[in-house]
C-alpha positions in Angstrom: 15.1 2.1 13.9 11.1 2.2 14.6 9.1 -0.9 16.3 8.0 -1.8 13.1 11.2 -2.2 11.2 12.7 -4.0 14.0 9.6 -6.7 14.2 9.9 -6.8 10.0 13.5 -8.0 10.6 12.5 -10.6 13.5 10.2 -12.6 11.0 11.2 -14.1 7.4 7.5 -14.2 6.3 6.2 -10.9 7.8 2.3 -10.6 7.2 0.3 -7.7 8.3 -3.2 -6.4 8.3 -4.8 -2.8 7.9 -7.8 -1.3 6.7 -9.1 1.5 4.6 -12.3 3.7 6.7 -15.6 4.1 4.9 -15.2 7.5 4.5 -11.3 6.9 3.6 -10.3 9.2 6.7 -8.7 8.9 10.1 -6.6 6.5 11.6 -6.8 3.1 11.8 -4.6 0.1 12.9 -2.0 -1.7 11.5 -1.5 -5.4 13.4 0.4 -8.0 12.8 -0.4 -11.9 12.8 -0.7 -12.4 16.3 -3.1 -9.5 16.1 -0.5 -7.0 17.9 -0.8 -3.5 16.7 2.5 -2.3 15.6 1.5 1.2 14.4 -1.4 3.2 12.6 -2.0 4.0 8.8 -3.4 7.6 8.9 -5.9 8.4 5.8 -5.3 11.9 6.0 -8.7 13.3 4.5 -11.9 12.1 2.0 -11.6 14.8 -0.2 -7.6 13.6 -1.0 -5.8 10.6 -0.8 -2.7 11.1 0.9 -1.9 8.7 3.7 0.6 8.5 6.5 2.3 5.3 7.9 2.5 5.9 11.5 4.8 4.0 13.9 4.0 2.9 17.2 4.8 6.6 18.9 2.9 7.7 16.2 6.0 9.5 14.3 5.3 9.1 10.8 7.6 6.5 8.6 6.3 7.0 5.2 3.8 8.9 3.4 1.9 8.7 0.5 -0.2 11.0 -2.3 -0.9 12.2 -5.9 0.5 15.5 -7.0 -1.9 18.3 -8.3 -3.0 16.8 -11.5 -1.0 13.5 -11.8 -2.3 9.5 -11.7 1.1 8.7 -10.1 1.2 7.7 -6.5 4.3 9.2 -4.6 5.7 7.7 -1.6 8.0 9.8 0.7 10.1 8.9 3.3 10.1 10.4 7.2 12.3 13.2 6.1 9.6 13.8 2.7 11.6 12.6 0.8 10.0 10.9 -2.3 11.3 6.8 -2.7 9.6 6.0 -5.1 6.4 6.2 -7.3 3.5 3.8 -8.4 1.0 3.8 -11.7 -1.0 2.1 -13.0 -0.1 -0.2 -16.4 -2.7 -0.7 -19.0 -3.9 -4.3 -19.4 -7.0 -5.9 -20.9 -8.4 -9.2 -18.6 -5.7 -8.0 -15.5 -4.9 -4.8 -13.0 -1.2 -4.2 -13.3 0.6 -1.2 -11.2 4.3 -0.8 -11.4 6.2 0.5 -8.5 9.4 2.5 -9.3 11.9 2.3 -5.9 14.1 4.9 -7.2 17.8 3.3 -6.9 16.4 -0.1 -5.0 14.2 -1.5 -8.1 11.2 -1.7 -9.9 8.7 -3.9 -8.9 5.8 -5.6 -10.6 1.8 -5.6 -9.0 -0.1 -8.1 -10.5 -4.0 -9.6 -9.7 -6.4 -11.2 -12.3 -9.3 -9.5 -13.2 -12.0 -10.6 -10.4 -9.2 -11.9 -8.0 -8.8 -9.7 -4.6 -4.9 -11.0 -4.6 -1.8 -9.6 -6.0 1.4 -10.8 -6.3 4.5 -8.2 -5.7 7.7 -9.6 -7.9 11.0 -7.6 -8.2 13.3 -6.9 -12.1 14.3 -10.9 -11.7 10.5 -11.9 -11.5 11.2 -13.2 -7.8 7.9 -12.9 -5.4 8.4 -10.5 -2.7 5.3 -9.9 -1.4 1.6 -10.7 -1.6 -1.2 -8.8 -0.7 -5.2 -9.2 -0.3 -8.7 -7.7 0.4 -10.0 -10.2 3.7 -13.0 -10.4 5.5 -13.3 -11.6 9.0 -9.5 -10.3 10.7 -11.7 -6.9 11.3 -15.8 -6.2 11.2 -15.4 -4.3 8.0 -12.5 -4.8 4.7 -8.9 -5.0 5.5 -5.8 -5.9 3.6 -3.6 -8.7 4.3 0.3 -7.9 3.2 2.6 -10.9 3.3 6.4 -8.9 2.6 9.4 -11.1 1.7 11.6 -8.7 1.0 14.1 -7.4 2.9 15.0 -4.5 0.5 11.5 -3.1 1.0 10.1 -2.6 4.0 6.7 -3.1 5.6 5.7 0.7 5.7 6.7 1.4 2.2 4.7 -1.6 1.3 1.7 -0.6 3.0 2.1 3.0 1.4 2.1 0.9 -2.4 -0.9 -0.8 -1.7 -3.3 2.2 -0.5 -1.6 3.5 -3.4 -3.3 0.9 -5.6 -6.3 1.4 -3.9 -6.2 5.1 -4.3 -6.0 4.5 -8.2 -9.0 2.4 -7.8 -11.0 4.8 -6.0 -9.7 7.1 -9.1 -11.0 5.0 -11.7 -14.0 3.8 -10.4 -15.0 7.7 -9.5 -14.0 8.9 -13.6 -16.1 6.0 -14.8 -19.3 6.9 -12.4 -18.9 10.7 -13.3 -18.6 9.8 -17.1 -14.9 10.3 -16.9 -14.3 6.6 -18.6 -11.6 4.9 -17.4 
């Protein structure tokens, strides 16, 4: 069991912070709320969007991509495996994602229109976890992930939302380049 699975079991309300890199590639922290890092996201390249989730030995926990030709996020385990898959839902006035945990549960990703927050809620509409875009934990953008699951952990979490904002990067790029969208 990695560092970070152990600390998500210590704490009932587990809230961590990470961040996305200008040019979307590299490595870059992942700290908890006593601002201890407890391992590394690693945005693998600009040109695609496939991410690692690094533990503290830097062995990776859970990765995360698009297939050739596909909106649909895929999130692997260590052993690349794929758990599970995210897309996006169409809405009119909201941003909706659905996360499919293949076997553990599909799970809801809801934010208003202009709102940086989303709410996480499983099949039986119960909240297990939050996240946010902040300002002021780091100099530039981070997220802010509060998970109250125990059924999902922190890494496969953290995987969902760069997912989310790899379908946003999507979108926005299609609309710029005429795509729509």
């Amino acid at each position: 069991m990695g560092l970070l699975r152990g600390w998500m079991m210590m704490s009932d309300k587990k809230v961590l912070y990470f961040k996305d890199n200008f040019f979307s590639t590299g490595r870059t922290e992942i700290y908890n709320s006593l601002k201890e890092n407890i391992g590394e996201l690693d945005l693998k390249s600009a040109f695609s969007s496939s991410i690692d989730v690094l533990d503290t030995n830097g062995r990776t926990v859970v990765s995360g991509k698009f297939p050739f030709f596909s909106n649909k996020w895929q999130i692997y385990d260590a052993n690349e495996q794929e758990i599970g898959v995210l897309k996006a839902k169409l809405t009119f006035l909201a941003k909706k994602y659905e996360y499919d945990a293949y076997g553990r549960g599909v799970f809801q990703i809801k934010g208003e229109a202009f709102s940086r927050e989303y709410d996480i809620t499983d099949e039986q509409s119960n909240l297990v976890g939050k996240f946010e875009k902040v300002s002021g934990f780091f100099a530039s953008p981070a997220y802010q992930l509060s998970n109250y699951s125990s059924h999902i952990s922190n890494e496969e979490l953290i995987a969902m939302v760069m997912g989310i904002n790899a379908i946003i990067k999507r979108k926005q790029s299609a609309a710029g380049n005429g795509g729509g969208g």
